[in-house]
C-alpha positions, 0 to 999 in steps of 0.5 A: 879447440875442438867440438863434436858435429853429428859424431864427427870431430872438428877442431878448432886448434889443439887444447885452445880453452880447456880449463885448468886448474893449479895444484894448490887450487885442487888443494884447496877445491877438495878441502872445500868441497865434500866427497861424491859432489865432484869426481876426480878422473884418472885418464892414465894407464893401470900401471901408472894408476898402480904406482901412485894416485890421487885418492878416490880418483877413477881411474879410466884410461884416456883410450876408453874414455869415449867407450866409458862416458856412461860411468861419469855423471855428467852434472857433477865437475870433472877434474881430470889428471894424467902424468903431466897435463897432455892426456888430461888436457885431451881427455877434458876437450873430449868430455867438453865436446861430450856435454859436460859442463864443468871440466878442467885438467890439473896442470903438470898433472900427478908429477907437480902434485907435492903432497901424499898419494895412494897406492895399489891397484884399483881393486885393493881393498874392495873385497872388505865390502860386496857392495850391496851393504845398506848404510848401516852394514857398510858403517859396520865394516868401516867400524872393523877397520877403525878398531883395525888401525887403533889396536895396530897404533897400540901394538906399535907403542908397545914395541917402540922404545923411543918415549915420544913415539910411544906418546905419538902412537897412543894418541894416535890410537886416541884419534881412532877411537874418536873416529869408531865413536863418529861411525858408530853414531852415524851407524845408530842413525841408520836405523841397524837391523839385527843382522847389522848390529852383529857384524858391528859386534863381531869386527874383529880390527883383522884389516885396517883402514887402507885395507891391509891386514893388521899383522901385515902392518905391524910386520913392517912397523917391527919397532925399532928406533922410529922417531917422532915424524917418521911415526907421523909420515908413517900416519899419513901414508895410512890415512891417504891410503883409507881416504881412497879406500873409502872414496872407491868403495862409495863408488862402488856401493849401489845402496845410495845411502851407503855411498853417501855414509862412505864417502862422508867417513872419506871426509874424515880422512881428509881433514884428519890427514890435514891434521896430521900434516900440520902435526908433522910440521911442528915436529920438525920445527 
C-alpha cells in the first residue's frame, strides 16, 4: 500500500489493503443505512457518469479528486466506484492516506452492478430547486413532482388498452398519492410560512420526479399494447431516476434541514423501488 509522508507519496505495494466491498454487500449497505449518513463516489469521468450511475453518487473525477477532498466529509464512509475497480481501488488509497477512515472501492465497479441505474448529467433536474429552499419549500417542490408522476401514471391508464396495465398504472397512481400524503405531512411539521403554503398550493405536477416534463413522459409512453411488467420496468426507471434526483438535491441544499427532508424522500424512493422489484418478480412468475 501506499501513505502520505509531509506531502510526499510513498508506496507500499500497488492497492495492497484497501477494502472492497461486493455488489450484493453494497445492496445490502444502502438497504440498510439512510441516505446522507454515507456518501457514494463516482471517481470516473462526466461522460461515463452521463451513460449510467449509481444513484446519488457524486461524481468527482479520479484526476481532480486530490484538488477536491474539501467537498468530502471526512467522518462519513466513502464507497468508491469506477467502471470496473482500478480508478476506484487508487482513488480509495488516495483518500486512506488522506485520513479518512472508513473507505472501500466496489468490486468490478458499475459493469457487475446487476440492478437499476440513473441516468443524465450531473445537473439534470437541479434547476427544479435554487437551493436556498428551507425545509418546507423544498417539500413544496417535491410535492409537484409527486402530483407529477401521479397525474403522467393516470394519463397513461387512460390510453393503454390492456386491462391489467391499466389496473397496474392506477395503482401506481395510488402509490404516489400515499407518497404526497408522506410529504405534505412532513411539510406541515415544517413549520410552512405563507409564501410555502402557496408554492404547495400552486404545484402544478408539469415536472415529474426524475425531473423530466410530464408530457415529455407521456410522448414517450404513447399507449399501446404495454404489458404488465413492461409497465413495472417502466416504474423502476422512474423511481431509480427520482431517488437521484433527490440524493443530488440533498447535496445541493445549503438549508441543513432541507437536506436532511431531501434525502429522507430519497429513502422513499429506495424502498419503493425494492417494492416495485419484488412486484416485477411475481409478474413474470
Amino acid at each position: 500500500m501506499k501513505t502520505w509522508e509531509a506531502g510526499r507519496l510513498v508506496w507500499r505495494g500497488i492497492f495492497g489493503g484497501v477494502p472492497e466491498i461486493s455488489v450484493q454487500e453494497l445492496k445490502d449497505y444502502r438497504r440498510e443505512h439512510g441516505e446522507g449518513t454515507y456518501t457514494l463516489l463516482d471517481v470516473r469521468q462526466p461522460g461515463e457518469y452521463e451513460k449510467e450511475h449509481l444513484p446519488g453518487a457524486l461524481l468527482i473525477p479520479l484526476p481532480q479528486l486530490e484538488s477536491r477532498l474539501a467537498e468530502l466529509e471526512a467522518d462519513k464512509p466513502l464507497i468508491v466506484y469506477c467502471a470496473v475497480g482500478g480508478r476506484s481501488r487508487a482513488a480509495a488509497e488516495m483518500l486512506l492516506g488522506r485520513g479518512f477512515k472508513e473507505v472501500s472501492s466496489l468490486a468490478g465497479g458499475i459493469k457487475a452492478w446487476a440492478g437499476g441505474v440513473a441516468r443524465g448529467p450531473r445537473q439534470s433536474g437541479l434547476g427544479l430547486m435554487r437551493g436556498d429552499e428551507s425545509p418546507a419549500g423544498a417539500l413544496a417542490v417535491a410535492f409537484g413532482l409527486e402530483e407529477g408522476l401521479r397525474l403522467f401514471y393516470e394519463a397513461a391508464a387512460d390510453i393503454t388498452g390492456e386491462a391489467r396495465a391499466k389496473e397496474l398504472l392506477r395503482k401506481l397512481a395510488g402509490v404516489e398519492e400515499k407518497h404526497k400524503a408522506v410529504i405534505l405531512e412532513m411539510f406541515e411539521a415544517a413549520g410552512p410560512g405563507e409564501g410555502e403554503r402557496r408554492a404547495l398550493e400552486q404545484a402544478s405536477g408539469q415536472a415529474v420526479e426524475g425531473g423530466q416534463t410530464r408530457q415529455g413522459l407521456l410522448d414517450q409512453f404513447g399507449g399501446g399494447d404495454w404489458q404488465t411488467p413492461d409497465i413495472i420496468d417502466w416504474a423502476m426507471a422512474l423511481e431509480t431516476q427520482a431517488w437521484d434526483l433527490y440524493l443530488r438535491l440533498a447535496e445541493r441544499a445549503r438549508d441543513a434541514g432541507a437536506a436532511q427532508a431531501l434525502a429522507r424522500l430519497g429513502d422513499e424512493e429506495k424502498a419503493h423501488l425494492e417494492s416495485l422489484a419484488r412486484l416485477r418478480e411475481e409478474a413474470v412468475n
